[in-house]
Each structure stands twice: as structure tokens, then as C-alpha cells.
C-alpha positions in Angstrom: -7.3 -11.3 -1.4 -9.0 -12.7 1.6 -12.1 -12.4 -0.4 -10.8 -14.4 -3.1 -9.0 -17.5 -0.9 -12.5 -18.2 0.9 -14.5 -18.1 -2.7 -11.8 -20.8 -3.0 -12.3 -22.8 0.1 -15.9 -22.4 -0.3 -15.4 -24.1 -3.6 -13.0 -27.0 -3.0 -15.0 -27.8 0.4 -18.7 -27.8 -1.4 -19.4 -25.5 1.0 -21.7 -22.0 1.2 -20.4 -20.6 5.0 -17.1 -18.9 5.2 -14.1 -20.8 6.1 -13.1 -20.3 9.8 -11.7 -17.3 11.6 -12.8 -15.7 8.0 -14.3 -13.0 8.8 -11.9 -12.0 11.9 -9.5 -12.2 9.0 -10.7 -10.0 6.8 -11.2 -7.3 9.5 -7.0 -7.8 10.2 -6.3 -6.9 6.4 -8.9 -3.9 6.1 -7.6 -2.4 9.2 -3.5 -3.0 8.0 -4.5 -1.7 4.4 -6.2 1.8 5.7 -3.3 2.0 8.4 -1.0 1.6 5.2 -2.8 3.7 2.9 -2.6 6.2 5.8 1.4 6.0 6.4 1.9 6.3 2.0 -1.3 8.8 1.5 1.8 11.8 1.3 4.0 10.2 -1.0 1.3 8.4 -3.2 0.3 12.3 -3.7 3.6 13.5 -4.1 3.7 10.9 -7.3 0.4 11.4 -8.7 1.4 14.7 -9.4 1.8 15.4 -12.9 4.0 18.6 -12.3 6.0 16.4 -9.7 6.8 13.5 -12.3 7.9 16.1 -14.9 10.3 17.4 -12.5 11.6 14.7 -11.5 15.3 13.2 -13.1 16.4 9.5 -13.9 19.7 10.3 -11.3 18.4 9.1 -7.7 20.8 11.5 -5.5 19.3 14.4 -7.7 15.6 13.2 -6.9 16.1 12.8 -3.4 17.8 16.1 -3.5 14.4 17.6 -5.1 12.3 15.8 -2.9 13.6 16.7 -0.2 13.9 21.0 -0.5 10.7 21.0 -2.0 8.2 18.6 -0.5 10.3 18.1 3.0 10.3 14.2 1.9 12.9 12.2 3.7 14.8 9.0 2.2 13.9 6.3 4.9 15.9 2.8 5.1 12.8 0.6 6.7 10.2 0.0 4.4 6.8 0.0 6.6 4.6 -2.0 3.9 6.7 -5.1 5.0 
């Protein structure tokens, strides 16, 4: 995304060097996404499961339930992505 705003700056400023503070920028946002990939890299497993997704039921309470005495996953109220 960062990517993608300076192609746009670059192209409403007629200009062919980044904009400013862009590559300081982009080093933020690599470094948040791998720390965020890190913190999910259980659960987005846990889903890409194909044996997982079968087992799991259209009533919350009972996937929690599921989740939680088979894969130790707990229900947590803050959402870290944010």
C-alpha cells in the first residue's frame, strides 16, 4: 500500500524520486505486517485446515468450545491487528 501511494505521488508531482520519509515508511509497515503475521501465524493455521473447517459448527459458543479443548485457542476481547 505504501508502494502504491508513492507510484501516486510520483505521478501527480511529475516526479521519479520517492516522496519523503518514503522509504522510512515502508520499513514501519514491513516490520508491523511480519510482527502481525507473527501474532495470527497460529490461528491462520488453525483455519487453513481443511479438517478444522469441517469440524467446525455455524453456533459460536459450540466453536469456541471446540477450539478451545482441542487446539488450546482462547476467545480474546482486544483485537491486536488494530
Amino acid at each position: 500500500m505504501v508502494d502504491f501511494a508513492n507510484d501516486i505521488y510520483m505521478a501527480l508531482h511529475k516526479k521519479q524520486e520517492n516522496f519523503p520519509g518514503f522509504t522510512e515508511r515502508r520499513n514501519e509497515v514491513l516490520a508491523r505486517l511480519e510482527k502481525l503475521q507473527d501474532q495470527s501465524s497460529d490461528i491462520m493455521n488453525l483455519i487453513q485446515d481443511p479438517n478444522v473447517i469441517q469440524q467446525l459448527k455455524q453456533d459460536k459458543l459450540a466453536n469456541i468450545t471446540f477450539l478451545t479443548e482441542n487446539y488450546n485457542v482462547r476467545e480474546k476481547k482486544e483485537n491486536p491487528s488494530f
